[in-house]
N, C-alpha and C positions, 0 to 999 in steps of 0.2 A: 436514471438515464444520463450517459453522459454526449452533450448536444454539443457539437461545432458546424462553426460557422466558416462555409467555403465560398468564396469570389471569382469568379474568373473576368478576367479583363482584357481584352483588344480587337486583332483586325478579324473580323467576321472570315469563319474557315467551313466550308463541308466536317464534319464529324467532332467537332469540339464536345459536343453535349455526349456522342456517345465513345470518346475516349475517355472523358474523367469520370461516365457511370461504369462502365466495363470494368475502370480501376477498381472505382469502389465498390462494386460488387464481386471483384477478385476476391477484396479483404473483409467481409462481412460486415461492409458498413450501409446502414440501412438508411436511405434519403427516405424523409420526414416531410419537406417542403422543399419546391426547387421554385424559380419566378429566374426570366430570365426576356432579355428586350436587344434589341437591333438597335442603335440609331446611327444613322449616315455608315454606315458599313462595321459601325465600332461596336461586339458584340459583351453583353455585360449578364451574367449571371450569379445569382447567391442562392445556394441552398443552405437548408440546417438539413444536419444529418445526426444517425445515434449512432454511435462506436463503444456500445457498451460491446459489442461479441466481435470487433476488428480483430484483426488476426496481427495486427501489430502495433506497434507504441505508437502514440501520437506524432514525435517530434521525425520518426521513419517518413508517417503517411505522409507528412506535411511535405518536408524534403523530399518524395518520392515526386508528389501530385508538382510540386514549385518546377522540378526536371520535366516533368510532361509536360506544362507548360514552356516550359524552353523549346520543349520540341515540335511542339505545336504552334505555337509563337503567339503566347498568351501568359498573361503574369497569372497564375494560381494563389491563393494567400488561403491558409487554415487559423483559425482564430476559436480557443475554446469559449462554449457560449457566455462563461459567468465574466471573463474577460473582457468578451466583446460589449456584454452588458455592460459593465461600471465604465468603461472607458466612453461609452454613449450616455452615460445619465447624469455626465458634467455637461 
């Protein structure tokens, strides 16, 4: 299974959660785990998701989802899981 790790970051909007699922379920990538919290209007979200059957390369979704977040007005980060791990286990 190949697992990354998606962020979404800022001002708390109507439809954030379901513009960046809509995406990812354009491209067959399957959410795994989502957790996602409010505080003081600043909306913060991380899923893991599997992109073993995505319909395109990694370094595309990333740069795709980072633009929707521009347009949304939210910083988007993709991060593959084995990455996001060793960079957390310092």
């Amino acid at each position: 299974m190949k697992k990354t790790i998606i962020t979404v970051v800022g001002k708390d909007t109507v439809g954030i959660i379901a513009r960046v699922c809509t995406y990812l379920a354009e491209n067959e990538i399957n959410i795994l785990d989502i957790s996602q919290t409010i505080v003081q209007d600043y909306f913060n979200m991380m899923m893991i998701v599997d992109m073993n059957n995505a319909t395109k390369q990694f370094g595309d979704i990333s740069d795709e989802l980072a633009a929707i977040g521009e347009e949304i007005g939210v910083i988007i980060k993709c991060q593959r899981e084995d990455i996001f791990s060793k960079m957390h286990r310092i």
